[in-house]
C-alpha positions in Angstrom: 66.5 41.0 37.8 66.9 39.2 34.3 63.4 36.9 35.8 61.2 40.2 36.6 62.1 41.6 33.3 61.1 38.5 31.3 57.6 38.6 33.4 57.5 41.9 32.6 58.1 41.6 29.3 55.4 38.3 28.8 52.8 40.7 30.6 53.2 43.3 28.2 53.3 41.0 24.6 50.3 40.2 26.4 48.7 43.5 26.8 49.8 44.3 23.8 48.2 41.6 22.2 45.2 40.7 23.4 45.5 37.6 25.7 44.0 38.6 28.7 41.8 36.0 30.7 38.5 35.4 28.9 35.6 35.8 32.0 33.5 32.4 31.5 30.8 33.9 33.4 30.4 37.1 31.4 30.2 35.1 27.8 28.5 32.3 29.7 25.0 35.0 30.4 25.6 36.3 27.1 24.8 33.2 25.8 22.1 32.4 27.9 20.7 35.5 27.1 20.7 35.2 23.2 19.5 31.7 24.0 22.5 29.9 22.4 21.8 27.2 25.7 24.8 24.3 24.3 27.0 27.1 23.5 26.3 28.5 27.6 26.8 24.7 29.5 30.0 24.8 27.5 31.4 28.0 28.5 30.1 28.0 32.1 31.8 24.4 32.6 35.0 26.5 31.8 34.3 28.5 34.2 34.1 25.2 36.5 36.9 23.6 35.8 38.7 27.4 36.0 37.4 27.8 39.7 35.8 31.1 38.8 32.5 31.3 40.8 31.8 27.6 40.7 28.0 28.1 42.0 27.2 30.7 39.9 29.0 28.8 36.9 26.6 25.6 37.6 23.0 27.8 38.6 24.0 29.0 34.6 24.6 25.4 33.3 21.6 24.6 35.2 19.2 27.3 33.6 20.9 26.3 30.2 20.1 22.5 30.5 16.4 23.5 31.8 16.1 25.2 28.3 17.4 22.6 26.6 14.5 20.5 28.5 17.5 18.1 29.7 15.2 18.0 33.5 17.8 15.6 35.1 21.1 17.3 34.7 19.9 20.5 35.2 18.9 19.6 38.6 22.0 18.1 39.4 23.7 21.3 37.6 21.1 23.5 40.6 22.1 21.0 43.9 25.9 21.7 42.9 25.1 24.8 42.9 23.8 25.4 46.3 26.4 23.2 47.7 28.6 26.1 46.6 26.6 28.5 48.4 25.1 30.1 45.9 22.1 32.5 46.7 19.0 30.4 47.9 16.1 32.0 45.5 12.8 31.2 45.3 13.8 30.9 41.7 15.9 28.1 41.8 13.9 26.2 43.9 10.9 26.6 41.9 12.6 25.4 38.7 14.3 22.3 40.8 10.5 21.5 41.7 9.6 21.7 37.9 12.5 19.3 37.2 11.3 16.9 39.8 8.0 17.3 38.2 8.8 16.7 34.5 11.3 13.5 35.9 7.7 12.4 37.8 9.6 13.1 41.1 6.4 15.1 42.8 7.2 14.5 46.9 10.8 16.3 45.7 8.9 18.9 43.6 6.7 19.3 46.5 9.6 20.0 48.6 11.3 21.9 46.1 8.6 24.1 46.1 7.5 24.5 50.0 11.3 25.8 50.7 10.9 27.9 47.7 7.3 29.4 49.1 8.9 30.1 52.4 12.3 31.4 51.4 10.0 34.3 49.1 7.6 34.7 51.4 10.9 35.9 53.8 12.6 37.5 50.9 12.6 41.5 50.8 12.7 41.1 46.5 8.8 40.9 45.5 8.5 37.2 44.3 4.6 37.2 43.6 4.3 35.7 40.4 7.0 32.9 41.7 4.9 32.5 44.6 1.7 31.8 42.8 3.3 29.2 40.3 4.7 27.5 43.1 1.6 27.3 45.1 -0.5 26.1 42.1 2.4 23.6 41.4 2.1 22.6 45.2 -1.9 20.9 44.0 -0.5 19.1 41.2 2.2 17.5 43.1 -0.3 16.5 45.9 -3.0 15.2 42.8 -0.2 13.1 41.3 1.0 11.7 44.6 -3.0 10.7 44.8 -2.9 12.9 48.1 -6.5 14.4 47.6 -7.4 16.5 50.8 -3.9 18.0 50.8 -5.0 19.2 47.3 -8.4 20.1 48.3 -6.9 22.0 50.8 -4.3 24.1 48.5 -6.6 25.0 45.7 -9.2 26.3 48.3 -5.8 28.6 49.6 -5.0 29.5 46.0 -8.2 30.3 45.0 -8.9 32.5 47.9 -5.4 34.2 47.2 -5.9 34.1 43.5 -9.7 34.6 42.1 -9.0 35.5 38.9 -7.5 32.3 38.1 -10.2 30.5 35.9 -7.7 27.0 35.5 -7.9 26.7 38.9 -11.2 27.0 39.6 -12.0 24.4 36.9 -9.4 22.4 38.5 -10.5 23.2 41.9 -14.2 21.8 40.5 -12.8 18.6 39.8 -10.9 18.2 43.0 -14.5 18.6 44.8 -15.6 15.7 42.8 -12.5 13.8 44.8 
């Protein structure tokens, strides 16, 4: 009885004053969102080495690091997060394939961005403007791996999907020339 009072009594002191368990996640966004991106990678590692939604906790230290234009560990930071099962987003596979493409990794971006394609184009969420980045990444990837028809090929498609695009029609003039 004496033990279940003292709990009882610890619980309260702590009601009572204020020490309840701070939610890394919840401060972690905050800080994302008022674009404090060291102060974010610091709280959501908390929240890592807490155990409180570990995926979630590393997609956040991965969009912080991608701020912070640190390309390498913010991919690692979005593979950890998948292996946690996190949701698989067109989102977070186009900004893996824009981290492969600042690190000069372009047959990763390339698949980074194909899964990312497919998983919007089977998503019920309307991922349009995520579609069309990653499509016109897709030609990049294939100029800088020197793969010219393959690019040929996808600026045709986006070009035909997307008209209004003058860039690509300037750079689908060029890629004629190939």
């Amino acid at each position: 009885m004496r033990k279940v009072l003292v709990i009882l009594a610890v619980l309260m002191l702590c009601v009572l004053s204020g020490c309840e368990k701070t939610d890394y996640m919840q401060d972690g966004t905050a800080s994302l969102e008022a674009g404090r991106y060291e102060e974010a990678v610091e709280t959501f590692e908390k929240a890592v080495e807490e155990e409180e939604n570990i995926g979630e906790a590393y997609r956040g230290i991965g969009i912080a690091r991608y701020e912070l234009e640190q390309y390498e560990e913010a991919l690692k930071s979005f593979e950890e997060a998948l292996k946690y099962e996190i949701e698989k987003t067109p989102t977070i596979y186009n900004l893996m394939g824009v981290c492969d493409m600042r690190l000069e990794s372009y047959q990763s971006a390339l698949n980074n961005f194909q899964v990312g394609i497919t998983t919007a184009e089977n998503a019920e969420e309307d991922y349009s403007e995520i579609i069309r980045e990653m499509k016109y990444n897709e030609v990049i990837c294939y100029e800088k791996l020197l793969d010219w028809n393959n690019a040929k090929t996808k600026i045709e498609e986006y070009i035909a999907a997307y008209p209004d695009d003058s860039e690509a029609a300037r750079e689908a003039q060029f890629l004629r020339t190939r």
